[in-house]
C-alpha positions as CSV (number, residue, x, y, z in Angstrom):
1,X,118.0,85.1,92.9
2,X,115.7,87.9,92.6
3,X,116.8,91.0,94.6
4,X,113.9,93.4,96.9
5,X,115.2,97.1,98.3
6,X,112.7,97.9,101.1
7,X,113.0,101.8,101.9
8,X,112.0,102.4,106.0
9,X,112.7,104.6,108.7
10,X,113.0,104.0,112.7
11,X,109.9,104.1,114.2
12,X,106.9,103.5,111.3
13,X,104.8,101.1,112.4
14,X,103.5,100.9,108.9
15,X,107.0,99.8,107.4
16,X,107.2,97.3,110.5
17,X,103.9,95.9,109.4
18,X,104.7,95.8,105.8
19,X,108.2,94.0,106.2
20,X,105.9,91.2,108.4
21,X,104.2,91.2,104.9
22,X,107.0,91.0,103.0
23,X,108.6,88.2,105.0
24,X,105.3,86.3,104.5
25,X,105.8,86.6,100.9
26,X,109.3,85.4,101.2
27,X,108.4,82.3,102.3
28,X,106.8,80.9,98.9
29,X,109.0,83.7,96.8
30,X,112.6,83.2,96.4
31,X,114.0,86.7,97.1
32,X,116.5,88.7,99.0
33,X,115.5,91.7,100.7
34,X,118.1,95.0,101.3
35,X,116.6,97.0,104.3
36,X,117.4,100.7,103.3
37,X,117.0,103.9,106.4
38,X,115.6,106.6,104.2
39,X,117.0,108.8,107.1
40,X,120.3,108.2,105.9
41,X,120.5,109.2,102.8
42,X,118.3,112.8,102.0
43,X,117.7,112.1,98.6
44,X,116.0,109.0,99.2
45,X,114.3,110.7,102.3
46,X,113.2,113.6,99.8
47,X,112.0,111.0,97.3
48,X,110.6,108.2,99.8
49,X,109.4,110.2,102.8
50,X,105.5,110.2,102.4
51,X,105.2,106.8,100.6
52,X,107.3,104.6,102.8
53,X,107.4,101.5,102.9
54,X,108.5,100.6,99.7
55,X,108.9,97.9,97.8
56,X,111.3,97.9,94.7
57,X,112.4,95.4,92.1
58,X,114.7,96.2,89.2
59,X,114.6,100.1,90.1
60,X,110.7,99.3,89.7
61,X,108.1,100.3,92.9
62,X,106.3,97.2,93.1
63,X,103.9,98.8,96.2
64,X,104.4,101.3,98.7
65,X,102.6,102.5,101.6
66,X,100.0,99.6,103.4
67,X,101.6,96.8,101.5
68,X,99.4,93.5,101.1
69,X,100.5,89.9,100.5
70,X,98.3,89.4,97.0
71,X,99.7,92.4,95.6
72,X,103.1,91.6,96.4
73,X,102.9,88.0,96.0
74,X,101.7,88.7,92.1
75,X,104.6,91.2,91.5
76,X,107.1,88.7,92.5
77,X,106.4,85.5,91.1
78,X,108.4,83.8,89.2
């Protein structure tokens, strides 16, 4: 089963907005998705901080920021 890291923080309406997204996708993709705080790790806040959300697949950023469903939905077929 394919594998999706989603990097967030508390309070980002945009990452709450894109995991809605996400979990649209889900439903005609076969995928797990790992919920990851940025906050809680400062590298990946460093590295993440003014793209969030993102999307990654195989250490790949699939989309980040306003996340849409065609995008997505292209990156992870199967």
């Amino acid at each position: 089963m394919m594998h999706i890291k989603y990097y967030t923080r508390p309070n980002c309406s945009l990452c709450t907005e894109g995991l809605v997204t996400l979990q649209l996708v889900q439903e005609d993709r076969n995928f797990t998705v790992e919920i990851i705080n940025i906050e809680k790790d400062e590298a990946l806040h460093e590295k993440y901080m003014l793209m969030i959300p993102v999307v990654e697949k195989d250490s790949d950023i699939i989309q980040y920021g306003a996340l849409d469903y065609v995008t997505l939905m292209e990156a992870l077929g199967e």
